[in-house]
C-alpha positions as CSV (number, residue, x, y, z in Angstrom):
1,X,-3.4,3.0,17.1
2,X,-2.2,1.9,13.6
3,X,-2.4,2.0,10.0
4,X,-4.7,-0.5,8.5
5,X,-3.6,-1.7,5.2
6,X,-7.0,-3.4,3.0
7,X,-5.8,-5.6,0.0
8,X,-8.3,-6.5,-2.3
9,X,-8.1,-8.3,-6.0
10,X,-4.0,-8.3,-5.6
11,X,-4.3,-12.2,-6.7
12,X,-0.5,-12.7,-7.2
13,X,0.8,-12.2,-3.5
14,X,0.3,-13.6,-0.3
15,X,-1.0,-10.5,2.0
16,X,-4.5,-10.2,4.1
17,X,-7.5,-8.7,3.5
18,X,-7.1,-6.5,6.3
19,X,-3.9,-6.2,8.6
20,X,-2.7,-3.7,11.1
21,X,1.0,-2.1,10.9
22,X,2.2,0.3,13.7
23,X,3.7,3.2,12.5
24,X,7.3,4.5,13.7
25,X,7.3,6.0,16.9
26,X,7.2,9.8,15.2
27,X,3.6,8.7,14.5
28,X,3.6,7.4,10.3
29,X,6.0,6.1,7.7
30,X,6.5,6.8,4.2
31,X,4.2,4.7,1.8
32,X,7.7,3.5,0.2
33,X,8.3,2.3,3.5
34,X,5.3,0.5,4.9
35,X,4.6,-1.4,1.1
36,X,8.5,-2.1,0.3
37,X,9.8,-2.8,4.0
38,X,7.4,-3.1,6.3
39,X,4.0,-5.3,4.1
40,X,7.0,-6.7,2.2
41,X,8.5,-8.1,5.1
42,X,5.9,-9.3,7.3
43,X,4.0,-11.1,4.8
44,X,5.2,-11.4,0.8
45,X,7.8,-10.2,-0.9
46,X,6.5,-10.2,-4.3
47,X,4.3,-7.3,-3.2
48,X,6.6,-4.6,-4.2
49,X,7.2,-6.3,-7.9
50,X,3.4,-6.5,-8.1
51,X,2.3,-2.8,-7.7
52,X,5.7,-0.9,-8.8
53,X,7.4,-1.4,-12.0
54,X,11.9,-0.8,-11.9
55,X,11.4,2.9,-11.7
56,X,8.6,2.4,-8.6
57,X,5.8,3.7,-11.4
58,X,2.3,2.2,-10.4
59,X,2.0,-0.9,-12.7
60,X,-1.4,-0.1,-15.0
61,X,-4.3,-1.4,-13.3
62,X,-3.6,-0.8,-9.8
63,X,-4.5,1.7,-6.9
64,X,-3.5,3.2,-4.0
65,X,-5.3,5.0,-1.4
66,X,-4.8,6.7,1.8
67,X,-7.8,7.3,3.3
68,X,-10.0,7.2,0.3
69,X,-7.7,9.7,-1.7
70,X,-5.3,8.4,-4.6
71,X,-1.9,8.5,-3.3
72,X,-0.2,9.1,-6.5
73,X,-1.6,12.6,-6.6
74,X,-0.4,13.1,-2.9
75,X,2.7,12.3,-2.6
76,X,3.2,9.2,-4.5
77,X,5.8,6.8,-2.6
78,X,7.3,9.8,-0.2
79,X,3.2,10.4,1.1
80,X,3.4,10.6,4.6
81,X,1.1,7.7,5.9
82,X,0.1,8.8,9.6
83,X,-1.0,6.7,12.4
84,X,-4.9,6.1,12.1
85,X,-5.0,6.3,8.4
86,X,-6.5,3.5,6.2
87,X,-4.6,2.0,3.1
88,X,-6.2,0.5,0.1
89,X,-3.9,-1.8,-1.8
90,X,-6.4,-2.5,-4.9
91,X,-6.8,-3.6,-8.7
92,X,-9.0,-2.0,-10.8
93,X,-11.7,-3.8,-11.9
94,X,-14.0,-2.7,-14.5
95,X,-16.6,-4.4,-17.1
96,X,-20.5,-5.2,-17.0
């Protein structure tokens, strides 16, 4: 299995819509890991800058979620992300 990471409206960086990362062999990986190391790494590097601020705050206007739940109220960067889950790199969009 994996974790699937879905990216939608991050227009400054160069990731897929949908793309699979394994998990370490315990079975998940921190969310600091798979965005800063692991999505960093394998497919832009500006993907960090874009969704964290210096202190790793959540720029305004972004969200996270792990399987349909907002990440900074479970855990934030040290959530546990386990094999199977689904990720949802996203901006927020909003207007009529």
């Amino acid at each position: 299995m994996a974790i699937t990471v879905i990216s939608m409206g991050l227009l400054s960086v160069e990731i897929p819509a949908q793309v699979a990362v394994e998990p370490a062999p315990a079975g998940g990986i921190t969310l600091r890991s798979l965005i800063f190391d692991r999505l960093a790494a394998l497919h832009d590097t500006a993907l960090p800058g874009t969704l964290f601020d210096a202190q790793e705050h959540l720029k305004p206007g972004y969200a996270i979620l792990v399987n349909g739940r907002n990440a900074m109220q479970l855990g934030g960067l040290d959530l546990l992300v386990e094999d199977g889950s689904t990720v949802m790199l996203t901006a927020m969009v909003s207007g009529g």
